[in-house]
C-alpha positions in Angstrom: -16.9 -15.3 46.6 -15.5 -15.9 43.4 -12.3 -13.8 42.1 -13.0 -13.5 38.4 -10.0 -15.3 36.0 -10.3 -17.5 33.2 -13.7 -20.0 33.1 -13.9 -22.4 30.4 -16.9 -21.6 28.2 -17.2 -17.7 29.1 -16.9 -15.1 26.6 -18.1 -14.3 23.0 -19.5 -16.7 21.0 -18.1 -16.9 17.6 -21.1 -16.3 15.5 -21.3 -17.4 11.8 -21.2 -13.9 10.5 -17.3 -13.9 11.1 -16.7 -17.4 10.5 -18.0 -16.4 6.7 -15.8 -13.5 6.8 -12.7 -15.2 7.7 -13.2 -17.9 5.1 -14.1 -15.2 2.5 -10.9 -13.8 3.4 -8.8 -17.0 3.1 -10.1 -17.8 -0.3 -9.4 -14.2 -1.5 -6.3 -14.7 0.0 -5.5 -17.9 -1.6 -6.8 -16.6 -5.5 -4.8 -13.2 -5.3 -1.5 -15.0 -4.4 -2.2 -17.6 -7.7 -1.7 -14.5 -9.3 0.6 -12.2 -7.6 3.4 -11.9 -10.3 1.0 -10.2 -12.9 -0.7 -8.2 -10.5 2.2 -6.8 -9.3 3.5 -6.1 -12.8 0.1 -4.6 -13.7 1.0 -1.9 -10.9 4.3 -1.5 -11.4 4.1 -0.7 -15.3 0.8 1.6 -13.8 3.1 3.9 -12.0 5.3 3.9 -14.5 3.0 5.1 -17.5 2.8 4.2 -21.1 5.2 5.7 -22.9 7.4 5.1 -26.5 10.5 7.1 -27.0 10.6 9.0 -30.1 14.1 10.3 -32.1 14.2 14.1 -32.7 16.5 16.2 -34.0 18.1 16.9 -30.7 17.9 13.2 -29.2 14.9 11.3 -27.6 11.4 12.5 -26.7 9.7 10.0 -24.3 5.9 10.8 -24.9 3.4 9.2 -22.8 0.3 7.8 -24.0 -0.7 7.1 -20.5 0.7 9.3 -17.7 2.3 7.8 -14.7 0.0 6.8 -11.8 1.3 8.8 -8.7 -0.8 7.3 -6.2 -0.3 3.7 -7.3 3.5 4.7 -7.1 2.8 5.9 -3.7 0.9 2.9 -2.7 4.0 0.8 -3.9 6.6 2.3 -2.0 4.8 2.2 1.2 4.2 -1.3 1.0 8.1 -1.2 0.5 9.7 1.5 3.0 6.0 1.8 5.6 3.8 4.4 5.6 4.6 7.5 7.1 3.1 7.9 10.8 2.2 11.7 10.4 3.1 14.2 8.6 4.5 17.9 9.8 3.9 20.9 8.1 6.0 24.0 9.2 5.6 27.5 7.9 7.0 30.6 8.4 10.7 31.6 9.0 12.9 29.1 11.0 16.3 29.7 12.2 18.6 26.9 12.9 21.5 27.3 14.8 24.1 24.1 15.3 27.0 24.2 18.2 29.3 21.5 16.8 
């Protein structure tokens, strides 16, 4: 009786669907790294906004022209610091009390 374990030739067959795929996704890949410097500026002036600073009487006015993009800004420094796992709300009164 046979015990199971590796046997060459069992298991999915690859099937062109996902071959396609994968390649798709190497191309893509390969054309947004050609590229990646601009992009990235693109998304980094983005969450920064478009702005000109103007002189007033009482100093400089920074008006935008195109507001900051928070969500490109948050997508930014997650690819930098992670994403955060979960997040924890807490309401109502807490008390914390620290023996040192």
């Amino acid at each position: 009786m046979a015990q199971g374990g590796f046997r060459p030739g069992s298991g999915r067959k690859r099937g062109m669907a996902s071959i396609t795929a994968e390649n798709a996704r190497a191309f893509m890949l390969k054309e947004i790294a050609k590229d990646l410097e601009p992009i990235m500026a693109a998304q980094k002036e983005a969450a920064k906004g478009l702005w000109y600073e103007k002189l007033t009487d009482s100093g400089k006015l920074k008006i935008y022209q195109r507001d900051p993009e928070l969500r490109t800004g948050e997508y930014l420094l997650n690819q930098l610091v992670g994403r955060p796992r979960e997040v924890i709300q807490l309401s109502g009164e807490m008390s914390l009390k620290l023996d040192v």
